[in-house]
N, C-alpha and C positions, 0 to 999 in steps of 0.2 A: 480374592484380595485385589483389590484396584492399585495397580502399579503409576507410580507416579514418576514423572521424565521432567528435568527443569528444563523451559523453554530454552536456555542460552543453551542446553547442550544437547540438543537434538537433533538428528539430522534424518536424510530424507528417508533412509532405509530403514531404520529405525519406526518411523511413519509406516511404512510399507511392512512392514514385519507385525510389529505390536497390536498395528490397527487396523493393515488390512488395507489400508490408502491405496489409490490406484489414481494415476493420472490420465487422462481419456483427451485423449488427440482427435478426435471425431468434433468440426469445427461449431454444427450445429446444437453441442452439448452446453454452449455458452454463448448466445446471442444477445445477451444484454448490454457486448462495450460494443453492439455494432450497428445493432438494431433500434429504428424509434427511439433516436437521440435529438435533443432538444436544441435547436438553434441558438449559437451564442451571439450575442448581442454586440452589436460597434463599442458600446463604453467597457462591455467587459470583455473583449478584444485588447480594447487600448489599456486596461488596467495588467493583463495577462503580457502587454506587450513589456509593459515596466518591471514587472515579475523577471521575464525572462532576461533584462537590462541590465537587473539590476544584481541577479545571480553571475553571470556572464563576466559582470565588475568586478563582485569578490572574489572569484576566483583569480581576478591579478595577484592579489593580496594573499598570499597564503602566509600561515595555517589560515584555516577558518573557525571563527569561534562554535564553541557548543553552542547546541539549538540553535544554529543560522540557518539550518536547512528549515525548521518549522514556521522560523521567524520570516522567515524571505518567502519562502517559498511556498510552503504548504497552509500555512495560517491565509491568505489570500485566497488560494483554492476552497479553502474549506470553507469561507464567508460565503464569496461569489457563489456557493455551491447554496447557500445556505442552511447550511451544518450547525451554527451557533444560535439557530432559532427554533422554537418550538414548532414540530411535536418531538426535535430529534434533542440531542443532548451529548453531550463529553463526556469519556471518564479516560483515564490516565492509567495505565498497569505502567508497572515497576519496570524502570530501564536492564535494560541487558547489558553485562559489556563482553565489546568484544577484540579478539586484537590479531595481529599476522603479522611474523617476520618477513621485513622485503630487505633483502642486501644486509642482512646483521641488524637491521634497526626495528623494533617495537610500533608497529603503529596499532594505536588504542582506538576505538570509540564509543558508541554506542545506539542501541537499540531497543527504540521508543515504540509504545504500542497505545494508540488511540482506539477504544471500541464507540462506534458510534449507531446509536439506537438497537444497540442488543443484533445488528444484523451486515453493520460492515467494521472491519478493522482493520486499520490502518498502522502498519509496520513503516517506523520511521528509522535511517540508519543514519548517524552523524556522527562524522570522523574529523580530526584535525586537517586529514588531508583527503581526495579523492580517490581514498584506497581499495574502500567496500563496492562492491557490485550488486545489485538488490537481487543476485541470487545466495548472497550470505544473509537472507535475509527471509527466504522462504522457507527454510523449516520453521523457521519462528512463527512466521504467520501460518503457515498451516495447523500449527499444534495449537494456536490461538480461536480457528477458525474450529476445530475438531471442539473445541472444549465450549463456543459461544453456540456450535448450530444446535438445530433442530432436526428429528425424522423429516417431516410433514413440509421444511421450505429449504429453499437454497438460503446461502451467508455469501459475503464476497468480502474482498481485501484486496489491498491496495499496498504493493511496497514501490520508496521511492527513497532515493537517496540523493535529490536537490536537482539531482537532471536527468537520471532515467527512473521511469515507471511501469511497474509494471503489474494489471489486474487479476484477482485470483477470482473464483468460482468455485462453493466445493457445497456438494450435499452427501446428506451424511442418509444414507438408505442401509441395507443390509452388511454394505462394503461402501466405504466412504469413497466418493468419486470425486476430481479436481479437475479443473483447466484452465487453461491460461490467456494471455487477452495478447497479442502482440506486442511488444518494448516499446512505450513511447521513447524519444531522445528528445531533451530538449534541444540540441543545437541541431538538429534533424533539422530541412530546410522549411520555412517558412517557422511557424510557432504549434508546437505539438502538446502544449501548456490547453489550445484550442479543444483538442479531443481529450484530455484527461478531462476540464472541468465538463464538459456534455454528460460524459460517461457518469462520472459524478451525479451529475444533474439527474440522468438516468436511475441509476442506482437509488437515489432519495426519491422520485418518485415511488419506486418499489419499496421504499419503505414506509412510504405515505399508504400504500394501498396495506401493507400487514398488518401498520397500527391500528388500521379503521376499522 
C-alpha cells in the first residue's frame, strides 16, 4: 500500500524514516552550485542590483503583501535565468500554508511550489512578516523533490524566502541521498542575488542537456 504524507505536514524524520532519506555532507556529492558557473553579465548585474533595492525598500514598509517575494524578487531570477522560455516551462502546485506562534501572536503565510522542466523545484515561502526561515521550508521541497525525480539523474531545488536561499541536490538511487549548497543572504556584503542567478543558469544548462 503506497502511503501518502501531505507536503504541509511533513517533516525531516519522517523523510528519513518512510523513505530512507539520508543527507550526505561529503562536499563533492554536489558540485553543480560551485562548479562551471556562467559569468553574469554588467546589465544583469545592474537589474540584480535593483532586485536587491528594491526588496531592501519593502522591507521598510511592513507587513509585506502576498506574492511580493515572487513578484520582487524571484520573477526577475527566473527571467534572467531564462526560465519563462522554451524548452523549459512553469507549472504551479497547490500553496501550503503555514503558521508559528511568536509572543501569543499567529503569524500565517505561505508555501509556493514552482516545478520547472520536470527537473528543478522551486519552494517559495511568503509571510506577512519576516518570520519563516527557508528551513520551514525544506521538508516541503524535499517531498517535492522525492516525488518529481528519477533513478537514472539527479533534481535540484531551490528554497528562498525573498532574501535567503538556499539550493538543494537530491538523487533518488537505492536510498534517496540530499545535499545542500551554502545559504546565500541577500544583505550578505556586496550582492549574493549574483551567485543564485549563475547557479540558476547552471542548473538550466543541465536541463538543456536531459531534454536533448
Amino acid at each position: 500500500m503506497v502511503q501518502t504524507i501531505q507536503a504541509k505536514d511533513i517533516t525531516l524524520l519522517e523523510l528519513e524514516t518512510n523513505f530512507g532519506l539520508q543527507l550526505v555532507e561529503n562536499e563533492q556529492f554536489f558540485r553543480e552550485w560551485q562548479d562551471n558557473l556562467p559569468e553574469i553579465t554588467d546589465a544583469e548585474k545592474q537589474r540584480l542590483d535593483r532586485v536587491k533595492a528594491s526588496y531592501s525598500n519593502l522591507l521598510k514598509y511592513p507587513p509585506l503583501l502576498e506574492n511580493t517575494v515572487k513578484m520582487v524578487v524571484l520573477s526577475p531570477l527566473l527571467d534572467l535565468a531564462d526560465f519563462y522560455l522554451s524548452p523549459f516551462h512553469i507549472k504551479s502546485e497547490k500553496s501550503v500554508q503555514i503558521s508559528i506562534e511568536d509572543e501569543g501572536v499567529t503569524v500565517k503565510g505561505n508555501i509556493d511550489v514552482l516545478v520547472l522542466f520536470e527537473q528543478l523545484a522551486v519552494v517559495v515561502i511568503e509571510s506577512k512578516q519576516a518570520a519563516f526561515s527557508v528551513e520551514v521550508g525544506k521538508p516541503q521541497l524535499l517531498s517535492y523533490l522525492l516525488a518529481i525525480s528519477h533513478p537514472e539523474k539527479p533534481v535540484y531545488g531551490l528554497i528562498t524566502n525573498g532574501g535567503s536561499f538556499l539550493f538543494v541536490k537530491l538523487i533518488k538511487q537505492e536510498m534517496p541521498k540530499y545535499a545542500l549548497s551554502q545559504l546565500f543572504y541577500i544583505f550578505n556584503p556586496g550582492n549574493e542575488l549574483y551567485s543564485v542567478l549563475s547557479i540558476l543558469k547552471r542548473l538550466g544548462q543541465l536541463g538543456k542537456s536531459v531534454s536533448h
